[in-house]
C-alpha positions as CSV (number, residue, x, y, z in Angstrom):
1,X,46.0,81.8,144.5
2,X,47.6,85.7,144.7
3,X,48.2,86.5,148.4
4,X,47.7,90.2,149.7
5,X,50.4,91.9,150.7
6,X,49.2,94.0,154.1
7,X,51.5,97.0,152.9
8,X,51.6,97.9,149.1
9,X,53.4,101.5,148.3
10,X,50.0,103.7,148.4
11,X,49.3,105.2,145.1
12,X,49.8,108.5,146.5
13,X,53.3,108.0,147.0
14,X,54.3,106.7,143.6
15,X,54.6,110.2,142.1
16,X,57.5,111.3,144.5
17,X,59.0,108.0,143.7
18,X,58.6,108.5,139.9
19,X,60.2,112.0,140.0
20,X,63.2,111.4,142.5
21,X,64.2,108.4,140.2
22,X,62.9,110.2,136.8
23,X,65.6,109.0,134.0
24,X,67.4,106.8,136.0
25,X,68.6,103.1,135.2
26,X,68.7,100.9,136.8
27,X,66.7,100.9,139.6
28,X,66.7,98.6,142.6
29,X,63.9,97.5,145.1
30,X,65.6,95.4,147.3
31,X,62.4,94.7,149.5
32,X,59.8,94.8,146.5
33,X,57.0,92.8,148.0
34,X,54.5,93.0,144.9
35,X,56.7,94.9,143.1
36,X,54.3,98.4,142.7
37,X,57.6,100.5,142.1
38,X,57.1,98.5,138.9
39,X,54.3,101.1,138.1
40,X,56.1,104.0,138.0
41,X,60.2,102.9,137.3
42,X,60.0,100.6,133.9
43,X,62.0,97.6,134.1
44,X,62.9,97.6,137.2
45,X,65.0,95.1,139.7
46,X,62.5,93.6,142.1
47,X,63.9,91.5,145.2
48,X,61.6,90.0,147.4
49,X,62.6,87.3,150.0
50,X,58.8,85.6,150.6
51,X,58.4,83.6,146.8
52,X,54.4,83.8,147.2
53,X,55.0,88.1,147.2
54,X,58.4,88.0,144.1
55,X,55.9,85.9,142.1
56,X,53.8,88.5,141.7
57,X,56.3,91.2,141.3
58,X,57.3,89.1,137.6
59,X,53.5,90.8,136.8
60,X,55.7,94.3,135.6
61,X,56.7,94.4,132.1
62,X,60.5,93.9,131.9
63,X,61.2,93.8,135.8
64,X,64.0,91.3,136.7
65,X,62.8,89.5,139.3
66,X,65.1,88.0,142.4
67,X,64.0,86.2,145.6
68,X,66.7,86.4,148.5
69,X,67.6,88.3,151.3
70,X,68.3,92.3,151.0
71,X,71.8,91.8,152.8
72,X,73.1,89.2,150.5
73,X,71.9,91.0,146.9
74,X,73.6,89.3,143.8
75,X,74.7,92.1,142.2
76,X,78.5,94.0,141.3
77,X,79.4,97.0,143.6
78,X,78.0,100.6,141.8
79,X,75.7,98.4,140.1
80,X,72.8,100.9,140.1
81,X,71.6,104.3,139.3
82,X,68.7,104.3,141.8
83,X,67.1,102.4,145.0
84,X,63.2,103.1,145.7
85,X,62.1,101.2,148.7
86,X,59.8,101.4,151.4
87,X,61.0,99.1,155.0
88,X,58.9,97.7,157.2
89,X,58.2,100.3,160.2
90,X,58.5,97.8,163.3
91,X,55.1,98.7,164.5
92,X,52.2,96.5,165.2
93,X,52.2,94.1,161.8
94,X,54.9,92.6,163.2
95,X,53.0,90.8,165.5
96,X,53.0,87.1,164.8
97,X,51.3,85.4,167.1
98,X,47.4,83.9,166.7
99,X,45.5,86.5,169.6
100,X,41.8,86.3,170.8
101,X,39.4,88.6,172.2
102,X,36.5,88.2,174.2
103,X,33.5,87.9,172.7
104,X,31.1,90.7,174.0
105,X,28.1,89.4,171.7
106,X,27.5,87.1,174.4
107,X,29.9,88.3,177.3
108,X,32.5,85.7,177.2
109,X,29.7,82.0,177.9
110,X,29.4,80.7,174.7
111,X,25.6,81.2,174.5
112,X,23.6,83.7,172.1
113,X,21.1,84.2,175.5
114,X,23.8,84.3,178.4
115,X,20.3,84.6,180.7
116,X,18.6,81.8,179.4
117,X,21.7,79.4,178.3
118,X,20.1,76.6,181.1
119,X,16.9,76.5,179.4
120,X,16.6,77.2,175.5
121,X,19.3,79.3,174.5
122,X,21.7,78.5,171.4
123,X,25.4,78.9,171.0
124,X,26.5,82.0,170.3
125,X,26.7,82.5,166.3
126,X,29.5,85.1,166.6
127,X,32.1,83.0,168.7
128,X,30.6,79.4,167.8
129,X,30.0,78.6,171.2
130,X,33.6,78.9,172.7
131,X,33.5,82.5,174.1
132,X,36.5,84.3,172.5
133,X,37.2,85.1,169.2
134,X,40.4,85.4,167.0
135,X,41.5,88.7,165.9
136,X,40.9,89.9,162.5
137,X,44.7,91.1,162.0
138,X,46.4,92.6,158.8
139,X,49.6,91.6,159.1
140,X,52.4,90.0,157.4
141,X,52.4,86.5,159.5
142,X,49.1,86.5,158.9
143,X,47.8,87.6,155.5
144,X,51.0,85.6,153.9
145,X,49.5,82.3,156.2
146,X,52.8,81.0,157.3
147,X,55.8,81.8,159.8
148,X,57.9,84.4,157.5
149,X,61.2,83.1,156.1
150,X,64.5,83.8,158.6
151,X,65.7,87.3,158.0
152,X,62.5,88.7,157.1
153,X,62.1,92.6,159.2
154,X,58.5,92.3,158.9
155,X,58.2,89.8,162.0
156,X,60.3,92.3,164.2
157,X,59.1,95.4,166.0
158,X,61.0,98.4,166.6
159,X,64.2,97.6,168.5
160,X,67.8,96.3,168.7
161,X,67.3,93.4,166.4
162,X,65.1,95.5,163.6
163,X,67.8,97.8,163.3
164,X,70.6,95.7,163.6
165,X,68.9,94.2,160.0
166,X,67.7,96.8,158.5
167,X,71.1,99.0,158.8
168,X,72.7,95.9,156.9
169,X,69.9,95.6,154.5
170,X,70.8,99.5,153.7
171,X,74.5,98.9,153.8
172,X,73.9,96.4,150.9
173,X,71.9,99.0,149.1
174,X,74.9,101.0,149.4
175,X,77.8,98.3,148.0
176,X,75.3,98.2,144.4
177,X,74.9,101.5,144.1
178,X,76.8,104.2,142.2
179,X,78.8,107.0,143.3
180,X,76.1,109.6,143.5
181,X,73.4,107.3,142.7
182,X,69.8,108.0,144.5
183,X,68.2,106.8,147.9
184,X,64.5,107.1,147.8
185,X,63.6,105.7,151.1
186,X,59.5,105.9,152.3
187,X,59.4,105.5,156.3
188,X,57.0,106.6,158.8
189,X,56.8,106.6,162.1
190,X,53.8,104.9,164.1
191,X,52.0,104.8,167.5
192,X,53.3,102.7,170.1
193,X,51.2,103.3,173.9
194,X,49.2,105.6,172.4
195,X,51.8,108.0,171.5
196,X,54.0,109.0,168.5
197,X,56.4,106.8,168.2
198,X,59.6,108.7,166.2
199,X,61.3,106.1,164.0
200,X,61.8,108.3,161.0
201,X,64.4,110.1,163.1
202,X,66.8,106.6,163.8
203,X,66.1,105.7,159.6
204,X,67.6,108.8,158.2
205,X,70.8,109.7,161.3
206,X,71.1,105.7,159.9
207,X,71.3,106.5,155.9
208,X,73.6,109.9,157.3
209,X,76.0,107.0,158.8
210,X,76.5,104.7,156.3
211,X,77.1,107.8,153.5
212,X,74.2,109.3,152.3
213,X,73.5,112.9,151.8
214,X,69.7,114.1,152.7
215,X,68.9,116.2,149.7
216,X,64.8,116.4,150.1
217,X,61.7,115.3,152.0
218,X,58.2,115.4,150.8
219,X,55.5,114.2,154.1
220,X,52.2,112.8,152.1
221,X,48.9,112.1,153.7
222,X,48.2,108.6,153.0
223,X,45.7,106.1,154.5
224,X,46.2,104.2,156.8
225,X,45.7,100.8,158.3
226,X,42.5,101.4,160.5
227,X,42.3,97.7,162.2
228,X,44.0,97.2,166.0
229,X,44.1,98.8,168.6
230,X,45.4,101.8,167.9
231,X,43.1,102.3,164.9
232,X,41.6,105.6,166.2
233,X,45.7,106.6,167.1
234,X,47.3,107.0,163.3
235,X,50.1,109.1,162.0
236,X,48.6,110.6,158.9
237,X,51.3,111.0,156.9
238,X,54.4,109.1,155.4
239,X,57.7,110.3,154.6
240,X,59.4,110.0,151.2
241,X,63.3,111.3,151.3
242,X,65.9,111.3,148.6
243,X,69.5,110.4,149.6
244,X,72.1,110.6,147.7
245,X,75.5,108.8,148.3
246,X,78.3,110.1,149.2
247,X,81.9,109.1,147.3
């Protein structure tokens, strides 16, 4: 059975990745999920650490396909010409644990008639009968069905730990690839209490420390996930820059 990945590149994006990386070989995704840089960038390098995700990245004609972590990547120093890939943004689909709301259909008592449940009435057919129901949630704990393997960023929100990991995941993109070889890195930021949370800003001073040169930025309306409770709150655009490294 495939399993859905919560956040595939959006087709809109794939242009910008297709021209920043026009001509180039080879090209590295070093946290590919289904592989859809494998639309625009033939024969790509897909790594994905969750199997049940790098199995369907092997669906691209001529990809090589690797399943392992971003910071460990089995390949030479200056390996590549180009890296395309989009992290995970910290935000709410890192949430991993199993949540419940109150069921208003029948205000919380288990019972489709909450005036008449001592006489006649039935259990409640939206809640069963137990008064609380369990959030419909796209996120990556839940649409893969399992705990996510050790080392994966999608079960960490934005904070100490996400960018301790994510910095080194970047620092290995940096060891495989060449001397003036392109970044193209897709980041947005999110809402966190309602507001506009700026994590684009920590991603790219990060890519400026490790060696990278900012050479463009393209913002592209995209949609967006629409489930939670921010879903009314949304930033409605992503950001798509091209780094290039430096020495």
């Amino acid at each position: 059975m495939t399993v859905k990945h919560p956040a595939k590149f959006s087709d809109v994006l794939l242009p910008v990745f297709s021209e920043f990386l026009e001509y180039m070989y080879p090209v590295l995704d070093p946290m590919a999920g289904t592989g859809k840089l494998g639309k625009v960038v033939s024969h790509a390098f897909l790594n994905e650490l969750e199997p049940e995700w790098a199995d369907q990245c092997r669906a691209y004609p001529g990809a090589t396909v690797t399943c392992g972590d971003a910071r460990d990547l089995p390949y030479p120093d200056g390996f590549f010409a180009g890296v395309g890939t989009s992290p995970t943004y910290g935000n709410r689909m890192a949430d991993h644990h199993s949540a419940t709301e109150k069921c208003r259909a029948c205000k919380c008592t288990g019972w489709e008639d909450p005036a008449a449940r001592w006489t006649s009435s039935r259990s409640c057919p939206k809640c069963k009968g137990v008064g609380h129901r369990t959030y419909v949630r796209n996120t990556y704990r839940h649409t893969l069905g399992r705990p996510l393997t050790p080392g994966n960023t999608g079960m960490l929100h934005f904070g100490d730990e996400y960018k301790t990991v994510t910095r080194a995941i970047y620092a290995e993109c940096r060891r495989v690839l060449q001397p003036g070889g392109a970044f193209v890195l897709n980041v947005s930021d999110f809402i966190r209490n309602k507001a506009v949370f700026d994590a684009t800003i920590w991603h790219v001073g990060t890519m400026s420390d490790l060696g990278f040169d900012l050479e463009d930025e393209r913002r592209i309306p995209t949609p967006r996930n629409r489930q939670g409770q921010n879903r009314e709150a949304r930033v409605e655009f992503e950001s798509v820059f091209l780094f290039r490294k430096v020495g």
